[in-house]
C-alpha positions in Angstrom: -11.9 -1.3 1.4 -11.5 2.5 0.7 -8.6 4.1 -1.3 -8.3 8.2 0.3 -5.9 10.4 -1.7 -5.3 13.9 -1.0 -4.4 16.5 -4.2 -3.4 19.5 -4.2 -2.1 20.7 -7.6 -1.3 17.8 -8.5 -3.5 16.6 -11.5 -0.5 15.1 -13.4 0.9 12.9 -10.6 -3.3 12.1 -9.8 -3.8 11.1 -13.3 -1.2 8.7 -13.6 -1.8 7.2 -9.9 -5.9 6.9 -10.9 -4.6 5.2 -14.2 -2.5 2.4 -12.9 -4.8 1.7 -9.6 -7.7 1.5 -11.8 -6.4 -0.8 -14.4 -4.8 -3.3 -11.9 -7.0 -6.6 -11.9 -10.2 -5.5 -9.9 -10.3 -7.2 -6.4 -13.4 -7.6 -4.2 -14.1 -5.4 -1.2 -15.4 -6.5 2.4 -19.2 -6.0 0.4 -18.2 -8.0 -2.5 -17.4 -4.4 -4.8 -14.3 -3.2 -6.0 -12.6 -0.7 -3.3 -13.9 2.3 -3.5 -11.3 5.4 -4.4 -12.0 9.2 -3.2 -9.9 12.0 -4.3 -10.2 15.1 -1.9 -9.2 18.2 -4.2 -8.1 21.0 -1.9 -8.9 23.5 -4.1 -11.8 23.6 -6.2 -11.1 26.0 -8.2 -8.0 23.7 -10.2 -8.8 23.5 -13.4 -6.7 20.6 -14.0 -9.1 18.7 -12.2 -12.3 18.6 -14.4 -10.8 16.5 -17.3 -9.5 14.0 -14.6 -13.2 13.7 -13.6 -14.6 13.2 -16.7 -11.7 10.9 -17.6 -12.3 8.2 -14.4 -16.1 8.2 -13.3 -15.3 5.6 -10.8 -13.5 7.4 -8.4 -15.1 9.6 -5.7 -14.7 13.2 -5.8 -14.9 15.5 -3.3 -13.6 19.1 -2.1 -12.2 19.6 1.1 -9.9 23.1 3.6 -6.9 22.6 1.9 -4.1 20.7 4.4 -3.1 16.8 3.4 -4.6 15.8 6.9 -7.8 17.4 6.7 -8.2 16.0 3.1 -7.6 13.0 4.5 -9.9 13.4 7.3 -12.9 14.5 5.3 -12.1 11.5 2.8 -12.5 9.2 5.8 -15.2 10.4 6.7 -17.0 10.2 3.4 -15.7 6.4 3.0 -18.0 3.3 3.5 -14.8 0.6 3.7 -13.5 -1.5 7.0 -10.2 -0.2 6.2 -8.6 3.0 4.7 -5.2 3.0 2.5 -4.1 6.7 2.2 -2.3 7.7 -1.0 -0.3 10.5 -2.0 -1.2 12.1 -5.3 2.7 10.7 -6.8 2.7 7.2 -5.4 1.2 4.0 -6.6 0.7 0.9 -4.9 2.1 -2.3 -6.9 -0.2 -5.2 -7.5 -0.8 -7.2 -4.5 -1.5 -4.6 -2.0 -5.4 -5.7 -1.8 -4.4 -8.7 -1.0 -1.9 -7.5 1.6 -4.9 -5.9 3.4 -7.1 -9.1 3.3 -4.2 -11.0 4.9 -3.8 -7.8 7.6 -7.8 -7.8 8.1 -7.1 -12.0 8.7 -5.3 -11.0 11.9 -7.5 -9.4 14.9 -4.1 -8.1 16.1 -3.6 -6.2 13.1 -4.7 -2.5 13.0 -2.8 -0.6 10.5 0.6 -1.3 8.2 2.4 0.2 5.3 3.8 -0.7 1.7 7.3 -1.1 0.9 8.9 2.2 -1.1 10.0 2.3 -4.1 11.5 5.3 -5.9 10.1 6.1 -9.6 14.3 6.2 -10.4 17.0 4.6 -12.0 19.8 6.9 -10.4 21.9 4.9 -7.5 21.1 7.2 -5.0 17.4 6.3 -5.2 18.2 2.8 -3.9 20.4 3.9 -1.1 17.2 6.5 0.0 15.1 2.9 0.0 17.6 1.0 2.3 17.2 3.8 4.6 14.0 3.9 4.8 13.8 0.2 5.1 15.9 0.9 7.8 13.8 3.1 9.4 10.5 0.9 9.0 12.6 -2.1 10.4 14.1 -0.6 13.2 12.0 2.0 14.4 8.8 1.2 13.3 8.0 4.4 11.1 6.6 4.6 7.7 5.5 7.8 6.0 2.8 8.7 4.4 4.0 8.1 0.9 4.1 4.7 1.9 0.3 3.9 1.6 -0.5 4.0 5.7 -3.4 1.4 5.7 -5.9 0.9 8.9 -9.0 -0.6 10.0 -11.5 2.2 10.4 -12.6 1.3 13.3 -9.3 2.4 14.7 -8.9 5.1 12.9 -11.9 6.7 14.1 -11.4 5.9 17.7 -7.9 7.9 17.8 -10.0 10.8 16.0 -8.4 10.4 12.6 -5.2 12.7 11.4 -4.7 15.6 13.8 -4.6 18.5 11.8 -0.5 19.1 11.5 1.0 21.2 8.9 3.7 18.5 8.4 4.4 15.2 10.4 0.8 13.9 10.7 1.2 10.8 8.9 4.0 10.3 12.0 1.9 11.4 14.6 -0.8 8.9 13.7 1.6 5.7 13.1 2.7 7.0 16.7 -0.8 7.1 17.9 -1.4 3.8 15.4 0.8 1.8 17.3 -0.2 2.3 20.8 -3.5 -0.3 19.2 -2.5 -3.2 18.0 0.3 -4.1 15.5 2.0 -3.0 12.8 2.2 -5.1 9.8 5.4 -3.8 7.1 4.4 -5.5 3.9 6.8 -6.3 0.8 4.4 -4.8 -1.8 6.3 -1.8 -3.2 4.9 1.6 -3.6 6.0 3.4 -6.6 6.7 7.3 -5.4 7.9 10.2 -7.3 11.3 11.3 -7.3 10.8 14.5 -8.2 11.6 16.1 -4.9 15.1 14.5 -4.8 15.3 15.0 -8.1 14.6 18.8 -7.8 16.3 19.5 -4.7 19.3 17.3 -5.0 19.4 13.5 -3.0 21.7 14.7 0.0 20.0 17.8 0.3 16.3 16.1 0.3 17.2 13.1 2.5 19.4 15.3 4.9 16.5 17.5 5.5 14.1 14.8 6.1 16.3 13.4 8.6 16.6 16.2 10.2 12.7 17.4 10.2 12.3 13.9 12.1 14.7 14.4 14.6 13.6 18.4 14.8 9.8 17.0 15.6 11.2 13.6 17.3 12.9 16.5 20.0 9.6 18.9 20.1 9.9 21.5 17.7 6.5 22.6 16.7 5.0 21.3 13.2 4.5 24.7 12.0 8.1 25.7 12.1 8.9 22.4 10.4 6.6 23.0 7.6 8.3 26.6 6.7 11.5 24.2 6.6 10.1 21.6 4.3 7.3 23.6 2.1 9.3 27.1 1.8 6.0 28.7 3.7 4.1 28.1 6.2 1.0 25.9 6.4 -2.4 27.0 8.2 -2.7 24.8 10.7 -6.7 25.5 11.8 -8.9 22.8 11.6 -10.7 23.7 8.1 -14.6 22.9 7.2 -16.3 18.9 6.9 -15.4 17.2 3.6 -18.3 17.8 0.7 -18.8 15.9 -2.6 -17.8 18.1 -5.2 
């Protein structure tokens, strides 16, 4: 089992993600080992970084073309696990979701799944933004990628990994995912920042999310969603191999 997060700037949110994944109760791997955890930094030069590597010499690090897909891509490839849980930098999977894989790699229908979000909130509005996206994950079959998209590797390397979107690639490959095998939507909870909603304001952030979907869900290009979602665009060329950094 192999843990993948993507960072970008992000050294706080990483450092308190690392700390609670690596002090839950240790679980065994496919080989016997603890899962394996790689961080792909896409950029370098972040100074922020180095204390964080210093801090947890357990984890993986590696240096990748900044882009959350081909971070992702180039930790996958750099991974020795059967399956692959993708994290975001601000989101932190509950106890349990080792086990949640086990019971998913049980199942020879299984391919991929997803944990249950949770918002890092006590404001109202953060549990309405939850029965949505329940919603969403019951009805239409779509998690996102801050809710910890886990899949065997073997699939995930027939269907050629992430395609390298500026936005929306954690849809395309549940899309893709799907076409495989099934689907499992687990009860673990996933504890994700806030701070987006928080920042923006909760109608505002959910409203554009809703609309970026149904923007993409109609055709709109990636790269015009991205200006809509990041406030700039996003190179969307396919950037250099992952390295250990």
């Amino acid at each position: 089992m192999s843990v993948v997060i993507p960072v970008l700037h992000d050294a706080e949110e990483l450092e308190r993600l690392l700390a609670g994944l690596l002090r839950q109760p240790p679980g065994e791997n496919e080989d016997g080992a603890s899962p394996e955890v790689i961080v792909v930094n896409g950029d370098d030069a972040d100074p922020a970084i180095r204390p964080l590597r210093g801090r947890f010499p357990a984890v993986r690090w590696a240096a990748a073309e900044p882009g959350r897909a081909r971070q992702m891509n180039a930790g996958a490839r750099l991974a020795a696990g059967a399956w692959l849980l993708f994290l975001h930098a601000d989101a932190c999977p509950a106890p349990g979701w080792l086990d949640e894989i086990r019971r998913s790699d049980a199942d020879p229908r299984t391919v991929a799944g997803a944990l249950r979000l949770q918002l890092r909130s006590r404001d109202w509005r953060a549990r309405v933004v939850e029965r949505g996206v329940a919603w969403r994950v019951r009805r239409l079959g779509l998690p996102y990628g801050d809710q910890g998209i886990f899949v065997r590797r073997a699939v995930f390397d027939q269907l050629g990994g992430y395609r390298p979107l500026p936005l929306m690639e954690d849809v395309d490959l549940v899309r893709r995912v799907r076409r495989r095998g099934r689907m499992t939507y687990s009860q673990v909870p996933i504890l994700v920042s806030a701070r987006r909603w928080e920042h923006d304001g909760w109608i505002w952030r959910t409203g554009l999310n809703l609309f970026l979907l149904l923007a993409y869900a109609a055709g709109v290009p990636p790269a015009l969603l991205a200006r809509a979602y990041y406030g700039r665009p996003r190179r969307t060329t396919a950037g250099a191999a992952g390295r250990v950094a």
